[in-house]
PASEBA-1860 file (N, C-alpha, C; in nm, 3 decimals):
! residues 234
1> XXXXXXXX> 2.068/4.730/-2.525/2.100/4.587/-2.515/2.208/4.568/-2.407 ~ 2.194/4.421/-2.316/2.274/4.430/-2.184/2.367/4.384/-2.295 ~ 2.489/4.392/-2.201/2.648/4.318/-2.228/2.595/4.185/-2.252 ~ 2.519/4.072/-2.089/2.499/3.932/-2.182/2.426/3.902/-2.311 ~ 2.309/4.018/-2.363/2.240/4.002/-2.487/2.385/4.046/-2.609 ~ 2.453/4.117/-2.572/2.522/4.169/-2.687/2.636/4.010/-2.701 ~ 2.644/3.985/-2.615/2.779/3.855/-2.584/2.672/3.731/-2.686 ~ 2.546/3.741/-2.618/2.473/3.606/-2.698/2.416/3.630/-2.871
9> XXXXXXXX> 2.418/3.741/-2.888/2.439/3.816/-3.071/2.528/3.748/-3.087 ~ 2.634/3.800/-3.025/2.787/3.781/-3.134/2.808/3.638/-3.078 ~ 2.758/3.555/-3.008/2.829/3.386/-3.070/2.729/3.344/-3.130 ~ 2.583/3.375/-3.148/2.494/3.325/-3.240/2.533/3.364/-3.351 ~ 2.603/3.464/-3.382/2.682/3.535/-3.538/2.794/3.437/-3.555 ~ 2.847/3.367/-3.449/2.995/3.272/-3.474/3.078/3.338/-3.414 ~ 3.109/3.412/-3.343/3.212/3.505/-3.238/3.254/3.417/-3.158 ~ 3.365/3.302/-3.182/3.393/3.177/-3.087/3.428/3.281/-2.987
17> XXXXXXXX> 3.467/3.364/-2.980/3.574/3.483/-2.839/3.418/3.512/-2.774 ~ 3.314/3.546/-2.790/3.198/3.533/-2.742/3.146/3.435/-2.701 ~ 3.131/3.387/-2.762/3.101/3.185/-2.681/3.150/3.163/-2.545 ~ 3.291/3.155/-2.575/3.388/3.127/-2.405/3.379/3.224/-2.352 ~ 3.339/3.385/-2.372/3.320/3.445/-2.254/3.227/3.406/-2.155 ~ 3.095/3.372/-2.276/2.936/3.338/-2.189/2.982/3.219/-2.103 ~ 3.073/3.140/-2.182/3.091/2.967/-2.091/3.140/3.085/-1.910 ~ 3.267/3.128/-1.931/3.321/3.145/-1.859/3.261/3.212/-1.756
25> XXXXXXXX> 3.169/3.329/-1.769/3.067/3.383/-1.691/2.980/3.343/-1.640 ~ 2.935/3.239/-1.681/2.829/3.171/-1.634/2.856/3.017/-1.592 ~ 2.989/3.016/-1.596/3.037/2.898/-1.483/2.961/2.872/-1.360 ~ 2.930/2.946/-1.285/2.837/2.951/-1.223/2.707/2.886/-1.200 ~ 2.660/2.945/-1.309/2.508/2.873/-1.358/2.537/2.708/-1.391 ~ 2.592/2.724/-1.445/2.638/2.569/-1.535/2.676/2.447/-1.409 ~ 2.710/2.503/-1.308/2.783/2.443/-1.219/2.687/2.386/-1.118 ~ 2.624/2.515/-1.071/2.511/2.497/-0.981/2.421/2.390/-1.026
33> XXXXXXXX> 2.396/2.396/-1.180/2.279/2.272/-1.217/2.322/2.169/-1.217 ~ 2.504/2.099/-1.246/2.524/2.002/-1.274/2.538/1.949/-1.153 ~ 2.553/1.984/-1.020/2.561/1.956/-0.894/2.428/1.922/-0.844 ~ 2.333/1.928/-0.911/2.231/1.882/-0.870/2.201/1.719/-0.910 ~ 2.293/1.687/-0.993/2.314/1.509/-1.059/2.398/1.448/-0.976 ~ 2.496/1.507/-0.896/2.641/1.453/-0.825/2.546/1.314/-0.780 ~ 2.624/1.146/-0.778/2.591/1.118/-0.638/2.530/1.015/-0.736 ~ 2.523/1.014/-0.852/2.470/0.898/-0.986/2.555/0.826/-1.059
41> XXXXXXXX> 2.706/0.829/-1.036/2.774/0.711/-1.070/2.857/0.831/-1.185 ~ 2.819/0.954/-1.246/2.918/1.016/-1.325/2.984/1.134/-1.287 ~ 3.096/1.162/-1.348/3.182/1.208/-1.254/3.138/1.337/-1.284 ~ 3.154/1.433/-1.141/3.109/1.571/-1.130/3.162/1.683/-1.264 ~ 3.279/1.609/-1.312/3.374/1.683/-1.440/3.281/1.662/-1.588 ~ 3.246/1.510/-1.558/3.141/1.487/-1.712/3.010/1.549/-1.670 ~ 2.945/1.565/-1.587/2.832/1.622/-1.542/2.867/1.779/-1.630 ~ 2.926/1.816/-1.574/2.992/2.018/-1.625/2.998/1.994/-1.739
49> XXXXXXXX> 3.090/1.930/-1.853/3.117/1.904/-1.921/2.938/1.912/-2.014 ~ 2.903/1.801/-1.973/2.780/1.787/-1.997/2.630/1.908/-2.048 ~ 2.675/1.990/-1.912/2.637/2.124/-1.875/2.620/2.213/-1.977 ~ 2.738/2.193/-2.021/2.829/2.345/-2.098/2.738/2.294/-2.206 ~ 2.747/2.182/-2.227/2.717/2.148/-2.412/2.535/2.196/-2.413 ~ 2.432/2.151/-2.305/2.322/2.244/-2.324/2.347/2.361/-2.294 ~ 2.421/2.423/-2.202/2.455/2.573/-2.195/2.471/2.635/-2.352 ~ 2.558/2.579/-2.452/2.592/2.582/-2.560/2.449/2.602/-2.659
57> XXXXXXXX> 2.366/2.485/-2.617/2.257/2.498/-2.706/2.174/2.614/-2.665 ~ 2.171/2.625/-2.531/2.042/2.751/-2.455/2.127/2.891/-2.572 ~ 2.276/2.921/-2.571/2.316/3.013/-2.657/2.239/3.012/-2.794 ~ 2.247/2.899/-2.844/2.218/2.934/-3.005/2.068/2.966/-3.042 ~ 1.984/2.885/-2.924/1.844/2.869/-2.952/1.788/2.996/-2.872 ~ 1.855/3.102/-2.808/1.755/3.178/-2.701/1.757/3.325/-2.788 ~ 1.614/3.318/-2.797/1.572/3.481/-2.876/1.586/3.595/-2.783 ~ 1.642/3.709/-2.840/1.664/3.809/-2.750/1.542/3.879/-2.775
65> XXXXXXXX> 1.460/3.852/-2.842/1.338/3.932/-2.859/1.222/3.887/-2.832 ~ 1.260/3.775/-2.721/1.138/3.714/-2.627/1.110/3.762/-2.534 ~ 1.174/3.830/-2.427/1.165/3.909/-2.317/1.168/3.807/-2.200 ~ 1.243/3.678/-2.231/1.221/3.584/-2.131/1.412/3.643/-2.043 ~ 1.440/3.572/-1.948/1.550/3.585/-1.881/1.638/3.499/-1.929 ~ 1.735/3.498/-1.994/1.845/3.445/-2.023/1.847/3.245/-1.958 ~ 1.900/3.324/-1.829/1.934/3.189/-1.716/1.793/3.115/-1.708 ~ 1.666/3.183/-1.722/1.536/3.114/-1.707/1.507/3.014/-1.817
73> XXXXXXXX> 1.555/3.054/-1.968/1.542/2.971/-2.091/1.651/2.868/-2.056 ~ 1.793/2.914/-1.989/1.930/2.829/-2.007/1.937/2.713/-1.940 ~ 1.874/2.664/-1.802/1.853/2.620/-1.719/1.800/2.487/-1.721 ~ 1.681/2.471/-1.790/1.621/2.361/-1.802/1.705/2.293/-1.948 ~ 1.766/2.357/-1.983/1.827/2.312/-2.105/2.005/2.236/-2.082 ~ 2.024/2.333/-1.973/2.120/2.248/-1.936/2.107/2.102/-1.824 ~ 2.001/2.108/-1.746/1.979/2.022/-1.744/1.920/1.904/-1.778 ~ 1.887/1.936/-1.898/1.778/1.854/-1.995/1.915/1.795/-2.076
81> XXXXXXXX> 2.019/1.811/-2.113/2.129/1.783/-2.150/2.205/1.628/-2.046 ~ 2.213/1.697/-1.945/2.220/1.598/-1.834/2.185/1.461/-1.834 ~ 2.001/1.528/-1.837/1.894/1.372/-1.797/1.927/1.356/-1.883 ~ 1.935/1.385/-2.021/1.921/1.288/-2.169/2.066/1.165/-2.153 ~ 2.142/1.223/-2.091/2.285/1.125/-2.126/2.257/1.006/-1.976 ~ 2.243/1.097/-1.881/2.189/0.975/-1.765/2.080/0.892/-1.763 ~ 1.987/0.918/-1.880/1.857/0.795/-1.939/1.944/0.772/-2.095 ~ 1.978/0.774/-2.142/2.014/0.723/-2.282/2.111/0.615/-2.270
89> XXXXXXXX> 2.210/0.654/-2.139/2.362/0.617/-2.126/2.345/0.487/-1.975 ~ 2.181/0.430/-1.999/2.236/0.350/-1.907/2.153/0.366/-1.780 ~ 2.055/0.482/-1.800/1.982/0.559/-1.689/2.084/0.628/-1.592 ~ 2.182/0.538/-1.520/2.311/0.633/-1.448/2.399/0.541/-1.467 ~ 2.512/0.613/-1.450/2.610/0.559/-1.502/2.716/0.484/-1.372 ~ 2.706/0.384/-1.328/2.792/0.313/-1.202/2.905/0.224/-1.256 ~ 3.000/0.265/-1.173/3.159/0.166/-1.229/3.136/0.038/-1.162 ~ 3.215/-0.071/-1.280/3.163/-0.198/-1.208/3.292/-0.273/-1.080
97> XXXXXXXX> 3.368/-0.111/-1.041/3.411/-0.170/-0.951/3.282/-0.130/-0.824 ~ 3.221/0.013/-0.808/3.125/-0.001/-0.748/3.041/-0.095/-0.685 ~ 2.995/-0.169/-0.836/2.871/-0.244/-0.835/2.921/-0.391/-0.803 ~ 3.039/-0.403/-0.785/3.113/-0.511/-0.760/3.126/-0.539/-0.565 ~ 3.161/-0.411/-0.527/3.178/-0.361/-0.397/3.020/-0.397/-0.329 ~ 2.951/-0.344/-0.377/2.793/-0.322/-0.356/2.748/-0.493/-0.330 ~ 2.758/-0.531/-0.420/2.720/-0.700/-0.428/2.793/-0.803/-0.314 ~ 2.902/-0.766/-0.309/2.967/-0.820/-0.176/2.961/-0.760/-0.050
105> XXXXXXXX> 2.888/-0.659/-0.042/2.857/-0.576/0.040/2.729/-0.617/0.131 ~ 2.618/-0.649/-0.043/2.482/-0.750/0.003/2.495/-0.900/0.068 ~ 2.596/-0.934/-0.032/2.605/-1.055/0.013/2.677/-1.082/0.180 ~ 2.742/-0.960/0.236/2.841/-1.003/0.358/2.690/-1.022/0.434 ~ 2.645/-0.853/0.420/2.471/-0.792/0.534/2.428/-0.946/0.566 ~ 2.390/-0.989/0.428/2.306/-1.109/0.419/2.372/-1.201/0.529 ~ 2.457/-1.241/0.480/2.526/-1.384/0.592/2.549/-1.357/0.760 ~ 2.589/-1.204/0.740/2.618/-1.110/0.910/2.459/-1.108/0.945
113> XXXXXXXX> 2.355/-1.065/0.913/2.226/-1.071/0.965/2.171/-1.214/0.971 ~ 2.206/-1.301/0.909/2.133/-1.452/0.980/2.234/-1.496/1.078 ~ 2.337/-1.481/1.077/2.435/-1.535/1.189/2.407/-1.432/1.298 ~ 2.420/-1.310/1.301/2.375/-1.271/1.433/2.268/-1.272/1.483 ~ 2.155/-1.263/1.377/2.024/-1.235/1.479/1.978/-1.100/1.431 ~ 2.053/-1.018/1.369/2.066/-0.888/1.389/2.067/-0.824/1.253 ~ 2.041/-0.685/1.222/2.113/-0.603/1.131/2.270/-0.577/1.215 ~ 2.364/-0.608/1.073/2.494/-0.586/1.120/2.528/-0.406/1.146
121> XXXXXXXX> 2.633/-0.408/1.192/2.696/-0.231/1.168/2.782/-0.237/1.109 ~ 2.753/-0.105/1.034/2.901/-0.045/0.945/3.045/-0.157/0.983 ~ 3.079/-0.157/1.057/3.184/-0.175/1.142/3.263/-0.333/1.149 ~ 3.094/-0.399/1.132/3.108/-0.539/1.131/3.127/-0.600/0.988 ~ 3.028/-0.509/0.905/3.041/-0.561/0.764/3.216/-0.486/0.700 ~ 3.259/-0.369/0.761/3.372/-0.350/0.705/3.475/-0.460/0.739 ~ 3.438/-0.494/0.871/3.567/-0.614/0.919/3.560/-0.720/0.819 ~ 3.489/-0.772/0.803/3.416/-0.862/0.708/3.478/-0.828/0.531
129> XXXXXXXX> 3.447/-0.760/0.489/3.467/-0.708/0.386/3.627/-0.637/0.350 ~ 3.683/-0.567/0.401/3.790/-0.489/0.422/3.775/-0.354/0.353 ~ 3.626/-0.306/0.324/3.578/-0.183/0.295/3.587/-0.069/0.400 ~ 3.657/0.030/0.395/3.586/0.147/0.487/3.446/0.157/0.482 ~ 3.395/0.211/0.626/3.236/0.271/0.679/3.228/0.350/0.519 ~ 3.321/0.445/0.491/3.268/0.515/0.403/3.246/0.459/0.271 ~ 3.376/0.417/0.205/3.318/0.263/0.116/3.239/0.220/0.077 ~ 3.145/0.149/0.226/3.026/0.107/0.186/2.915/0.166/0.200
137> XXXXXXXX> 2.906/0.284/0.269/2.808/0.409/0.152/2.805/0.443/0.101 ~ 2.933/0.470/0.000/2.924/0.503/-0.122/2.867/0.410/-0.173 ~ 2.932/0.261/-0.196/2.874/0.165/-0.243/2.734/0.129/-0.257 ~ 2.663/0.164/-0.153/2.508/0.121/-0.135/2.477/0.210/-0.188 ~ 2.473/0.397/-0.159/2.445/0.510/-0.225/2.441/0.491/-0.365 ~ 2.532/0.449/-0.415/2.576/0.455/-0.548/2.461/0.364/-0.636 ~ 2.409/0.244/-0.572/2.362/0.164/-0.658/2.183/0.179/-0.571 ~ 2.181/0.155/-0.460/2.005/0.169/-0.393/2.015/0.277/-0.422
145> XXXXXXXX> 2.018/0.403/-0.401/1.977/0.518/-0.433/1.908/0.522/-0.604 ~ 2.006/0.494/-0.681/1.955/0.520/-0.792/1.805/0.461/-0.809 ~ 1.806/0.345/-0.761/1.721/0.250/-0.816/1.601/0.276/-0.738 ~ 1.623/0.341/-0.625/1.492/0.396/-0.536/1.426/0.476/-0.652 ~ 1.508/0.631/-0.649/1.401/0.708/-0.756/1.360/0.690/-0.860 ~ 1.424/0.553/-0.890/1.343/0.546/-1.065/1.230/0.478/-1.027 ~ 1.207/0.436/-0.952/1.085/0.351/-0.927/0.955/0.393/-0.982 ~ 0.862/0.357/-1.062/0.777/0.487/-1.087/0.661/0.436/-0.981
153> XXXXXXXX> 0.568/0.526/-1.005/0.437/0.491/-0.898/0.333/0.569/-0.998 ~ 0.184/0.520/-0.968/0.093/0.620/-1.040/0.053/0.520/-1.150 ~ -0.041/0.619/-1.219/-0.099/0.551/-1.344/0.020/0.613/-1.484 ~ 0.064/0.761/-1.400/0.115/0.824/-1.518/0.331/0.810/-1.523 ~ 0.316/0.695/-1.458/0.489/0.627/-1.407/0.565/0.761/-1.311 ~ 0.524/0.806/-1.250/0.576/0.934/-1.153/0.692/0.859/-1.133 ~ 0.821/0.924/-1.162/0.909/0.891/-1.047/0.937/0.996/-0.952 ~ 1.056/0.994/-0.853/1.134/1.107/-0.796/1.202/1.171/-0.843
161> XXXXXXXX> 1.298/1.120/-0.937/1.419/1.103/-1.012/1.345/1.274/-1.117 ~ 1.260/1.256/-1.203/1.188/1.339/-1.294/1.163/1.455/-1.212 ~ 1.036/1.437/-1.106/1.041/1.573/-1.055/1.119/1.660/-1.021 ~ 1.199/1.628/-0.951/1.346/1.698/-0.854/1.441/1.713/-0.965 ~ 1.421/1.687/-1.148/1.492/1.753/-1.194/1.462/1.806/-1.320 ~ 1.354/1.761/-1.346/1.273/1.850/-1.465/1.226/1.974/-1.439 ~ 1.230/2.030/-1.537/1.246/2.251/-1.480/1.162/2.279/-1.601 ~ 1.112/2.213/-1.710/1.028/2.243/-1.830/0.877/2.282/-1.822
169> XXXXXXXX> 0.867/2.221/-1.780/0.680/2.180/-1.846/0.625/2.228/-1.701 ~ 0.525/2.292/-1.758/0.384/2.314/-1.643/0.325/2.182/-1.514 ~ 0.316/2.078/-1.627/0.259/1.934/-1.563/0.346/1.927/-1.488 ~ 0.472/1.961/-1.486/0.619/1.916/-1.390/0.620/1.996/-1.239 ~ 0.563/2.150/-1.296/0.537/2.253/-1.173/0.394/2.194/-1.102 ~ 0.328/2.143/-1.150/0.218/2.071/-1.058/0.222/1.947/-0.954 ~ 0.311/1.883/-1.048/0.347/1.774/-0.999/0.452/1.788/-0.890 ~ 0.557/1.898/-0.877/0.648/1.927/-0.771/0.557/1.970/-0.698
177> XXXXXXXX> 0.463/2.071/-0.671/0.336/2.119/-0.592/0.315/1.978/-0.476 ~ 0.294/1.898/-0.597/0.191/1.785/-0.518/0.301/1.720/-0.428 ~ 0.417/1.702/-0.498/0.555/1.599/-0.412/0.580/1.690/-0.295 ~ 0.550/1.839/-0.310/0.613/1.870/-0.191/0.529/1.880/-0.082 ~ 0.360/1.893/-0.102/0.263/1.855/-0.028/0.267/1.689/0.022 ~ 0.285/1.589/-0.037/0.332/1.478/0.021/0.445/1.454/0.109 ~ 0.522/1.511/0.063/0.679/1.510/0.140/0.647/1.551/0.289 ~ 0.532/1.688/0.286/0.483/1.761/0.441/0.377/1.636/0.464
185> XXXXXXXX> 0.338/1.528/0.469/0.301/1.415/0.482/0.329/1.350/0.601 ~ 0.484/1.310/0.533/0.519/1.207/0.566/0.530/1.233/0.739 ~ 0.604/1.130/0.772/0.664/1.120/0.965/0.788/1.240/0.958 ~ 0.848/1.270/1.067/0.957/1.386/1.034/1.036/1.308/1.006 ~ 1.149/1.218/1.058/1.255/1.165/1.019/1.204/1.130/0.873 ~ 1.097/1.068/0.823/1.083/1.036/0.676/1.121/1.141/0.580 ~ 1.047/1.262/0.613/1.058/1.427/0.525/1.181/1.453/0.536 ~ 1.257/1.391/0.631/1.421/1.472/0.695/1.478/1.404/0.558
193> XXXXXXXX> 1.489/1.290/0.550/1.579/1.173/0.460/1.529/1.231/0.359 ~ 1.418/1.252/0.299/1.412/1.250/0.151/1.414/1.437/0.125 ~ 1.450/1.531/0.207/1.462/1.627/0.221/1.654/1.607/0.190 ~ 1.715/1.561/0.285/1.863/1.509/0.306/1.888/1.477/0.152 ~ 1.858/1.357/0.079/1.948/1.228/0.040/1.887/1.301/-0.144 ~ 1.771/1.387/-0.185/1.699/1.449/-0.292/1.719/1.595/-0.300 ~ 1.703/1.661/-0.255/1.693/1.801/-0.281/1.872/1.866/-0.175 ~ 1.899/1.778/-0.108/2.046/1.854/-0.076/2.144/1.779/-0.107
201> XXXXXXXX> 2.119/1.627/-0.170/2.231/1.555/-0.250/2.290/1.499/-0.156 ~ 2.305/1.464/-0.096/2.369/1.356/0.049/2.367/1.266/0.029 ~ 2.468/1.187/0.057/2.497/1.037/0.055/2.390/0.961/0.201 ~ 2.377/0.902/0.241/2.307/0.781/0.286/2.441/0.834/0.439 ~ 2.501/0.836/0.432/2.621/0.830/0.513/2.642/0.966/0.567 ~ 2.628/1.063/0.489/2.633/1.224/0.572/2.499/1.255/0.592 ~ 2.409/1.199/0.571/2.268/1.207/0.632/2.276/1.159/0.766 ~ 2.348/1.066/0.774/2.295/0.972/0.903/2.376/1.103/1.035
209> XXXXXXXX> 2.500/1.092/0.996/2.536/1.211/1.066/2.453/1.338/1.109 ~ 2.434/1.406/1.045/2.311/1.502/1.063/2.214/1.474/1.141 ~ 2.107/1.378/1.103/1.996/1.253/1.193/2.046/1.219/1.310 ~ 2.241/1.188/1.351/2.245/1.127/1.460/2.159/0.977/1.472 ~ 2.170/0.918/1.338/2.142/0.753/1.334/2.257/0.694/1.236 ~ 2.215/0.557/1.245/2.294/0.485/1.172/2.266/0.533/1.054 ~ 2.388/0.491/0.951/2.362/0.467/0.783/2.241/0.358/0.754 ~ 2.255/0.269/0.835/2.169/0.137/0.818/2.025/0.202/0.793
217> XXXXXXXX> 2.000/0.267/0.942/1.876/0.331/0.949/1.851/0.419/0.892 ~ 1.897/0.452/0.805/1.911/0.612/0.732/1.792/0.518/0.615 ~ 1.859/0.398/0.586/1.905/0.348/0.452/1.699/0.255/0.449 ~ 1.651/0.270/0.616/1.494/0.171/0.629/1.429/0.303/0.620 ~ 1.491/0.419/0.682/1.404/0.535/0.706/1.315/0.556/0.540 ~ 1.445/0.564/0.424/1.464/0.649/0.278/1.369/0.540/0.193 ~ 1.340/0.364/0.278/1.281/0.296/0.203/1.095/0.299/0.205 ~ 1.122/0.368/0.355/0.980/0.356/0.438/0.903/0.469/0.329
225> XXXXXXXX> 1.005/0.644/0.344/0.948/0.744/0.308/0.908/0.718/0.144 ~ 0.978/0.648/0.073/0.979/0.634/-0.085/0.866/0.605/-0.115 ~ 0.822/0.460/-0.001/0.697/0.394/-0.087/0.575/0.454/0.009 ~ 0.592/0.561/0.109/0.503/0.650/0.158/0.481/0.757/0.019 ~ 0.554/0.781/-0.039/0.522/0.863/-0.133/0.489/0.834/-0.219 ~ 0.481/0.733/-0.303/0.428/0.628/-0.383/0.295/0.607/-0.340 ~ 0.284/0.583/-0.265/0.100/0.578/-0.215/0.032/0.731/-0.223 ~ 0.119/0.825/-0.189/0.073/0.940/-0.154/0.048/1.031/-0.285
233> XX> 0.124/0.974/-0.391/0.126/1.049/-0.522/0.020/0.994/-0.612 ~ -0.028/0.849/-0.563/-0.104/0.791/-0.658/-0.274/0.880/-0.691
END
């Protein structure tokens, strides 16, 4: 028996001094998954937090006489911990100073794009507003983002949001198959953004950097590719 099977005996026996070793060792693990939620309105500390407590359950529930891998049973469980509090709690969780920021944010775009003629820039709506550039990507990030991937599409409600973080079920490994055959679809800048802003967690704002475009454009690119994939998944 390895050291982690002998560590996961003795806190399934009640060995609290076993318990916090596994937490502590596998900080790691726990960490890596909850970083895959960053960027949804809860804080990276309740995310971990979060973590630990299915980490906690993958301990009590994982048979050592399955022959499965530890981290392979622990994984989807800690993040299944996650989704449950970010759909139960609200779907994600945004502060309403955020969503406050965000709304005056729409409302400046709005009035700056019929008065100029134009989509405004960062620059103009911050003057306007007294938000930093960065500010108001968080701001937009914080609230369009979410609301992009829940979108469902399909007969069977596909979202984005599900694939890119469900790790369970077979139907889920098919269905990532198919998203990532769509994703090789799309236009490149489209695959870039939803490559960027989904699977490497980027704000709307350190994407654009990377791209060498605006946030603005980051923000038509991520709307174009979404409902390209929405057609493409149906």
């Amino acid at each position: 028996m390895s050291r982690l099977e002998e560590l996961i005996r003795l806190s399934q026996a009640g060995d609290m001094d076993a318990t916090e070793q596994l937490v502590t060792e596998n900080n790691g693990l726990i960490w890596s998954v909850a970083r895959r939620f960053t960027g949804r309105g809860t804080e990276t500390e309740d995310l971990y937090q979060l973590g630990c407590l299915g980490f906690l359950k993958a301990v009590a529930g994982f048979d050592l006489n399955f022959g499965t891998q530890f981290s392979t049973y622990a994984v989807p469980k800690i993040a299944g911990e996650i989704r449950r509090y970010l759909r139960d709690d609200g779907t994600v969780k945004v502060s309403r100073g955020i969503k406050e920021q965000a709304a005056a944010i729409k409302s400046t775009r709005h009035h700056l794009s019929l008065a100029l003629g134009r989509e405004p820039t960062l620059q103009e709506i911050s003057a306007q507003t007294g938000f930093s550039p960065e500010e108001i990507a968080v701001a937009e990030s914080a609230t369009a983002a979410v609301e992009s991937i829940q979108q469902s599409s399909g007969e069977d409600g596909f979202t984005l949001e599900t694939i890119l973080t469900d790790t369970e079920s077979e139907d889920c490994i098919l269905e990532r198959y198919a998203l990532r055959q769509a994703i090789d679809k799309l236009p490149e800048r489209e695959g870039m953004v939803i490559r960027l802003r989904y699977y490497h967690g980027l704000t709307q704002d350190r994407a654009s950097k990377i791209m060498e475009v605006s946030q603005v454009q980051v923000s038509r690119i991520e709307k174009k590719a979404l409902a390209h994939l929405r057609e493409l998944m149906r």
